[in-house]
C-alpha positions in Angstrom: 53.0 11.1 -16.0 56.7 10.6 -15.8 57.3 14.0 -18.3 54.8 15.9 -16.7 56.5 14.5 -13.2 60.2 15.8 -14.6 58.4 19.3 -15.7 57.2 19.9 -12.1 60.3 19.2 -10.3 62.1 21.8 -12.5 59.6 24.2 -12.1 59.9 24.0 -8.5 63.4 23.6 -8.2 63.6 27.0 -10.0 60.9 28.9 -7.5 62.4 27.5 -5.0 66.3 28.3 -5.5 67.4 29.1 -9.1 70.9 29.1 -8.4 71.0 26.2 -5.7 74.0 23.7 -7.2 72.1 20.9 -5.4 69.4 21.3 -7.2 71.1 21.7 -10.7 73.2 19.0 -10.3 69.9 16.5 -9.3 67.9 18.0 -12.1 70.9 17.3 -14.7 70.9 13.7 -13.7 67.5 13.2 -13.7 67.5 14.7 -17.3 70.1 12.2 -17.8 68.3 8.7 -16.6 65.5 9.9 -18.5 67.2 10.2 -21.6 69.5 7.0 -21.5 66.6 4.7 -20.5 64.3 5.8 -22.9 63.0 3.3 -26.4 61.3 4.1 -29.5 61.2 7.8 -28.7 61.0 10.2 -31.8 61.4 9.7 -35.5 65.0 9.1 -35.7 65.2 6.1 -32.7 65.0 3.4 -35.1 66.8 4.7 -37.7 70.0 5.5 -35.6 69.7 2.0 -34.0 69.8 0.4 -37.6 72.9 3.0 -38.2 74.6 1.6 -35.7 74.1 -1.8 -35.7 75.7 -1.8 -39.0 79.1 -0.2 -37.8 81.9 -1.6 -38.1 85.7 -0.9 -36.9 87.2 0.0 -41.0 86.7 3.6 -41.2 87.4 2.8 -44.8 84.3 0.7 -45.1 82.1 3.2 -43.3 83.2 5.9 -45.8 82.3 3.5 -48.9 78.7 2.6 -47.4 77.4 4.7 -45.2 75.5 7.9 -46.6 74.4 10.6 -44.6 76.1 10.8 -41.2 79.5 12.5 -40.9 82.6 11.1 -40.8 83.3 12.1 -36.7 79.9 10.7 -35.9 80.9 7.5 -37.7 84.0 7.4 -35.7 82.6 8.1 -32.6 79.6 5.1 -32.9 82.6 3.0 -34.4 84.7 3.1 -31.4 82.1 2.6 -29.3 80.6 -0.4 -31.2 84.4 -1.9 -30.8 83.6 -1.5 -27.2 80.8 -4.1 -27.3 78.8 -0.8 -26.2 75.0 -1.8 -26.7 72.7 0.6 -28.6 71.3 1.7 -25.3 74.7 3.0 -23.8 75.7 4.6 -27.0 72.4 6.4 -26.9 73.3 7.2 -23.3 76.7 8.3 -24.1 75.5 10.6 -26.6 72.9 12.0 -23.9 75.7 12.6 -21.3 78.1 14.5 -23.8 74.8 16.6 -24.8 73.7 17.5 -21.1 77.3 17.9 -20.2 77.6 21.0 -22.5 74.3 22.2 -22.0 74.7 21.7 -18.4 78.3 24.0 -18.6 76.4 26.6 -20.6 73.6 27.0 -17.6 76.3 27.3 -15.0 78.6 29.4 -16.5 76.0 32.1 -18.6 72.5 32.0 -16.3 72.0 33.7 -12.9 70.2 30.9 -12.9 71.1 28.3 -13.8 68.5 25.4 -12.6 65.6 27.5 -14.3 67.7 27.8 -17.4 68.1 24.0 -17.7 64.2 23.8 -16.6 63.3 25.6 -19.7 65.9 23.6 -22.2 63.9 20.7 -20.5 60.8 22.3 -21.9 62.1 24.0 -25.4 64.9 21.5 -26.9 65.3 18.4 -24.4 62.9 16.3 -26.3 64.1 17.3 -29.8 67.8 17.2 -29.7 68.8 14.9 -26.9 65.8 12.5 -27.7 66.3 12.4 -31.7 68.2 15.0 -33.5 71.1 13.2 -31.5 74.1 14.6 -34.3 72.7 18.0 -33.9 71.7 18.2 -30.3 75.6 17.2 -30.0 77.3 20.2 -32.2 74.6 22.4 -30.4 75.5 22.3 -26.9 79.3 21.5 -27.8 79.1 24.8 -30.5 77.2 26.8 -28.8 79.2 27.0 -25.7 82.4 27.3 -27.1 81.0 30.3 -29.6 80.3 31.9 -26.7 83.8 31.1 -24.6 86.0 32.1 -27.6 84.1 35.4 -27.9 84.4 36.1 -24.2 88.2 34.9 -24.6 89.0 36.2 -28.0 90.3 32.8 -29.2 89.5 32.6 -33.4 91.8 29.5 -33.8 90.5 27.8 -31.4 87.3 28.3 -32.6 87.6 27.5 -36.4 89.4 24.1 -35.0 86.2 23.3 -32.4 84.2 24.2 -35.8 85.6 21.9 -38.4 85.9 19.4 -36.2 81.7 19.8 -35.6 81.1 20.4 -39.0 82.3 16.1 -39.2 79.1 15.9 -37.0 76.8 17.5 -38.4 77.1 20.1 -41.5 75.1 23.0 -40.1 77.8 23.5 -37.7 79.0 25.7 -40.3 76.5 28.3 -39.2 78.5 28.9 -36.1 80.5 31.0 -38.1 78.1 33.3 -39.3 76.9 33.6 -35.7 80.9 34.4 -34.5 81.7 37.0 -37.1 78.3 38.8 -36.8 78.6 38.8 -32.9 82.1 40.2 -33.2 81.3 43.1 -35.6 79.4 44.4 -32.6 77.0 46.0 -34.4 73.9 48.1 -32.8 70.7 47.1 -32.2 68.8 48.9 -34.2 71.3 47.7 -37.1 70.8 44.7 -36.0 66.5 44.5 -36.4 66.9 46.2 -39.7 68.8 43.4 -40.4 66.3 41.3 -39.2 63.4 42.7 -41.1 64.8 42.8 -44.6 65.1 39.0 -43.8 62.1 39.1 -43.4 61.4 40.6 -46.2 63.3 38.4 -48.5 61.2 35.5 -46.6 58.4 36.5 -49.0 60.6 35.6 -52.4 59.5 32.6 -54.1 61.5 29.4 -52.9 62.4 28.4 -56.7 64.4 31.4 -56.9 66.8 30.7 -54.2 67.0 26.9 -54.7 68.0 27.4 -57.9 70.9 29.0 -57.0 71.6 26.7 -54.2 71.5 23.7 -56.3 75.5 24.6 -57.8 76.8 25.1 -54.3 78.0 22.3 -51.6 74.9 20.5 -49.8 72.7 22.0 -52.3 71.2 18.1 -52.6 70.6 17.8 -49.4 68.9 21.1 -49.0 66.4 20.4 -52.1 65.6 16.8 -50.2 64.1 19.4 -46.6 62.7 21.6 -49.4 61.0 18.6 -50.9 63.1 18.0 -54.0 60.9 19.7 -56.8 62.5 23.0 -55.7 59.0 24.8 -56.9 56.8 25.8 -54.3 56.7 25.9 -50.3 53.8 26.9 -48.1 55.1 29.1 -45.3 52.8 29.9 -42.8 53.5 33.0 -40.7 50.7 32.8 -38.0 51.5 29.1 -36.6 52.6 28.5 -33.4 56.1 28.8 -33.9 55.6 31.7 -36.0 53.8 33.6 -33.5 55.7 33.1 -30.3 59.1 33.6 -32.5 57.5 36.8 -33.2 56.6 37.4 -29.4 59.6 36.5 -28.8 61.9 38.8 -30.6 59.8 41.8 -29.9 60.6 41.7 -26.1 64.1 40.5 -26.3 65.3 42.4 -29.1 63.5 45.7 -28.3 61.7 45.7 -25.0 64.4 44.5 -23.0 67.4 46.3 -25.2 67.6 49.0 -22.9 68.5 46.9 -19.6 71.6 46.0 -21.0 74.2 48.5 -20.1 77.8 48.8 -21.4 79.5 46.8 -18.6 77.4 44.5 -19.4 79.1 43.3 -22.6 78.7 39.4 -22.5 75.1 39.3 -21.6 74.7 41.7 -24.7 76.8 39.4 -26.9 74.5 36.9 -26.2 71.4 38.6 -26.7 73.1 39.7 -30.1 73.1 36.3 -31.4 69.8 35.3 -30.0 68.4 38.4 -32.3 70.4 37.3 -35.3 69.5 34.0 -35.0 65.8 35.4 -36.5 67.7 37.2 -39.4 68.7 33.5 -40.4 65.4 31.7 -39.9 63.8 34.4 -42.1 66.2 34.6 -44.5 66.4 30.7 -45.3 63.1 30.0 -44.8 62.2 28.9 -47.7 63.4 25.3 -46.7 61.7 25.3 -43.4 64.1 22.5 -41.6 67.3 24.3 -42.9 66.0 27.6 -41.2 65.5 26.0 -38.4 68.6 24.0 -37.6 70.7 26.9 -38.8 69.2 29.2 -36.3 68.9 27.5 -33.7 72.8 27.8 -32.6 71.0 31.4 -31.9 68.2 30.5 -30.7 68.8 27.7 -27.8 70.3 30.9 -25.9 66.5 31.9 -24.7 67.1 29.6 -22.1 69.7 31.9 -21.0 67.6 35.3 -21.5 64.7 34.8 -20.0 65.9 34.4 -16.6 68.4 36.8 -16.9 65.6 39.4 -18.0 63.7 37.9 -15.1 66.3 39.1 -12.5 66.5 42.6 -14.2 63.7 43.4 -13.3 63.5 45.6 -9.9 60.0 46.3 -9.9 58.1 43.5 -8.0 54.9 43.1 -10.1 56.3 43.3 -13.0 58.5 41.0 -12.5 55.9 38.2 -10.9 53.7 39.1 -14.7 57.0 38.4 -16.4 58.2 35.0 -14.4 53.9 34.1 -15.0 55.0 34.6 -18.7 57.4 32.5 -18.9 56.0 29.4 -17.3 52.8 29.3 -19.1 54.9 30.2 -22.4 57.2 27.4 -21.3 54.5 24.6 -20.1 52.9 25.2 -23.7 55.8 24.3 -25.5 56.5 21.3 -22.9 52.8 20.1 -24.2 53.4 21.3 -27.9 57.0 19.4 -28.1 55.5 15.6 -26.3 52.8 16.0 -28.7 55.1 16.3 -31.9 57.3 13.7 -30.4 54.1 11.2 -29.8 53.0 11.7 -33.1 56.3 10.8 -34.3 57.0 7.8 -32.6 56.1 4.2 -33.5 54.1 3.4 -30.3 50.8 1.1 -30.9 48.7 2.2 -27.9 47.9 5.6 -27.8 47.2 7.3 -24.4 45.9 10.4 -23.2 49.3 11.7 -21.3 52.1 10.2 -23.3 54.1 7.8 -21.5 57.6 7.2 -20.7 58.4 3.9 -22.6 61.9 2.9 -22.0 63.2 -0.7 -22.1 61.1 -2.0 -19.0 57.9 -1.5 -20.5 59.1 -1.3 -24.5 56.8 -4.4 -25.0 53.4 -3.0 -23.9 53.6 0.2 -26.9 56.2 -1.5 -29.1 56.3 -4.2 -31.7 60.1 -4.6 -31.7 
């Protein structure tokens, strides 16, 4: 009940006054407590906690024994461990740098901006500030700053913020297909082209292009998402995600392309990269997780569309059918994303709304 409780009080925040700072700021804590009280939530809870228990302060020793976590994320849980920070404030730490970003991002790009983090809640709060914590980091810090140093013209800057995130977590590096593609400016129609011959190339057999990606850097680690036998993966184009990604781009990419005047530059920047991020999904496909995590720097920026489409529109029924869209599309991903992460997690007594177990009731759906 306490997720379903959360959802509701955004919702209503967001009917009630989308732009209230009162509200955004209470909904940001409460997004906060939630995450740094939470225990055995997701796939990766565990695994992070046996990560860091196994920290130490020798930067040199971390790089000799620890495999898969980048160096800046080794520091980072390093200094903190040489705190005598517990696993529970380091996930909490982690939480507030994530919501800090994210939280920036809603204030500075949304007419409104409580609605905007209402829907993150909904599309990306349980997967990337409840488990993909490295990633959920270098996509609120990246993502705000690609869209800052377009707005301010600041390359260095960025290719600094950028290497630096890329010691995080390696697909930071797709940032920088997102930056020079949104600063070619190019037209949307160019731009959906774009994104159907990705599409297109969707449709190649995966060997093909693993092959290839075996000789380059991270070419290991993207055969391990593909599977490792590099041979053959099942794509499904008329899942859930599939679909509503599909849904999705038609009415931002073409529906809605004609709101956006010239003097409205920024807001068309961003919905630039939203559309591009669908020319990466489809063109890397072929290792499903890679697609996803590489697009998503894109993608996270429908919490900043939708209700900027929302307040475009002048005509009054039209715009209640489109704010009705957008919660029942949202509330179904809410249910589809607590499923996932249900399924995922290590809990021993099933229920039939998933709980919030934290560390006051860990021992009633926990082991350890």
């Amino acid at each position: 009940m306490v997720y379903l409780s959360v959802l509701i009080a955004g919702l209503a925040m967001s009917l009630q006054n989308g732009r209230s700072k009162y509200y955004f700021y209470s909904y940001l804590i409460l997004l906060f407590i939630l995450a740094s009280f939470r225990y055995g939530v997701g796939p990766d809870y565990f695994n992070y906690e046996y990560l860091y228990s196994v920290l130490n302060t020798s930067i040199t020793e971390q790089i000799k024994q620890l495999s898969g976590q980048e160096l800046l994320f080794r520091l980072f849980g390093t200094t903190l461990h040489s705190f005598n920070f517990s696993y529970q404030l380091y996930l909490a730490f982690t939480a507030l740098i994530t919501l800090f970003y994210i939280g920036k991002l809603c204030a500075k790009y949304s007419k409104y901006p409580v609605f905007s983090l209402y829907l993150y809640y909904c599309f990306f709060y349980f997967v990337w500030v409840f488990s993909g914590i490295r990633q959920g980091l270098t996509l609120s810090i990246g993502v705000y700053y690609l869209l800052e140093c377009m707005e301010d013209r600041k390359h260095i800057k960025f290719l600094v913020i950028v290497f630096f995130l890329t010691l995080v977590h390696a697909s930071s590096l797709f940032l920088l297909v997102f930056y020079v593609f949104g600063n070619l400016k190019i037209n949307r129609k160019a731009l959906l082209i774009g994104v159907f011959i990705c599409f297109c190339v969707s449709f190649i057999p995966a060997g093909y292009f693993l092959g290839i990606i075996s000789h380059i850097p991270f070419g290991e680690r993207v055969a391990f998402y593909s599977g490792g036998d590099g041979t053959e993966v099942s794509i499904s184009y008329f899942d859930f995600k599939s679909i509503s990604r599909f849904i999705l781009l038609l009415i931002i990419g073409i529906v809605f392309d004609k709101s956006y005047k010239r003097d409205d530059e920024n807001k068309k920047i961003i919905m630039d990269l939203y559309v591009i991020s669908f020319g990466i999904y489809y063109a890397l496909r072929f290792v499903e997780v890679l697609a996803a995590n590489a697009s998503l720097y894109g993608f996270v920026l429908i919490v900043i569309i939708l209700p900027d489409m929302y307040a475009r529109l002048r005509n009054k029924i039209n715009s209640k059918i489109f704010l009705v869209f957008i919660i029942v599309f949202s509330i179904t991903y809410f249910f589809k994303n607590v499923s996932s992460m249900e399924d995922m997690s290590e809990m021993k007594n099933a229920a039939v709304i998933t709980p919030y177990t934290n560390i006051f009731n860990k021992s009633q759906y926990f082991d350890r």
